[in-house]
PLY file of the C-alpha trace (Angstrom):
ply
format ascii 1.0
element vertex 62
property float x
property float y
property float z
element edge 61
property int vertex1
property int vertex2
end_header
24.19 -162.58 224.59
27.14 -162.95 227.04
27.99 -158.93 228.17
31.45 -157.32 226.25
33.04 -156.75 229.89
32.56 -158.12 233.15
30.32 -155.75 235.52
32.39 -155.52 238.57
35.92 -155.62 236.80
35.71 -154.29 234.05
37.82 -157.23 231.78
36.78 -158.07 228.05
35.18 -161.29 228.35
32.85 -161.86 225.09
36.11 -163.02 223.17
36.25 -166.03 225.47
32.32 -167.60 225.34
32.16 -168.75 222.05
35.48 -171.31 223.27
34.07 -171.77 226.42
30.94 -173.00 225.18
32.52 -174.98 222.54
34.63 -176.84 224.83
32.61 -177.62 227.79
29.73 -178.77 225.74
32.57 -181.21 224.39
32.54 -182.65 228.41
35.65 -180.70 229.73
35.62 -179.55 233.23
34.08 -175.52 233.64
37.37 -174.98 236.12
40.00 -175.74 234.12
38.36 -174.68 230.79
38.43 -170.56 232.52
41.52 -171.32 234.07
42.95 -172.06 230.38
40.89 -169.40 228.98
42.45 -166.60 231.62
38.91 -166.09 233.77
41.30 -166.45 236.93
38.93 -163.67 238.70
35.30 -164.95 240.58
33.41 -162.08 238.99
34.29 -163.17 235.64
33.83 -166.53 236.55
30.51 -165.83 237.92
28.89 -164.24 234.60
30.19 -167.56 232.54
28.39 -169.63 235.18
25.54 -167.84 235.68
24.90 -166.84 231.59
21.75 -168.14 230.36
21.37 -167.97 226.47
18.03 -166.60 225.95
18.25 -165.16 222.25
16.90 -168.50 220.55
14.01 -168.65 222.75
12.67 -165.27 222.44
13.80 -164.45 218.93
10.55 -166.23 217.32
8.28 -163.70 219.11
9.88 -160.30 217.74
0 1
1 2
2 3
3 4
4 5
5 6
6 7
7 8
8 9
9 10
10 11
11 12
12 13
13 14
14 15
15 16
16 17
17 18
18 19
19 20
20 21
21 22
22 23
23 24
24 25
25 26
26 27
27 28
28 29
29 30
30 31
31 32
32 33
33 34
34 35
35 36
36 37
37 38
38 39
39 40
40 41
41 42
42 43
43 44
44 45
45 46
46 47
47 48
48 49
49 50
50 51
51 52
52 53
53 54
54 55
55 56
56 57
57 58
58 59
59 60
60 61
């Protein structure tokens, strides 16, 4: 679960991982797929990077 804003900013992020993922699992460079998306700020930048999707792997043990 990506976070709703980004922690040192402040900016609404969520509304951009579902494209981000979309596209760079489609082979398009990270870079220019935040640049296109508006992440133009390192923090932001940072969280996308850095985001680990963990849901699917501990969902079967709830």
């Amino acid at each position: 679960m990506i976070p709703v804003r980004c922690f040192s900013c402040g900016k609404v992020i969520s509304n951009s991982w579902e494209e981000y993922k979309k596209r760079t699992g489609e082979g398009e460079d990270k870079a220019a797929v935040m640049d296109d998306l508006g992440l133009s700020r390192y923090c932001c930048r940072r969280i996308f990077l850095a985001h680990v999707e963990l849901v699917d792997t501990v969902a079967p043990y709830q």
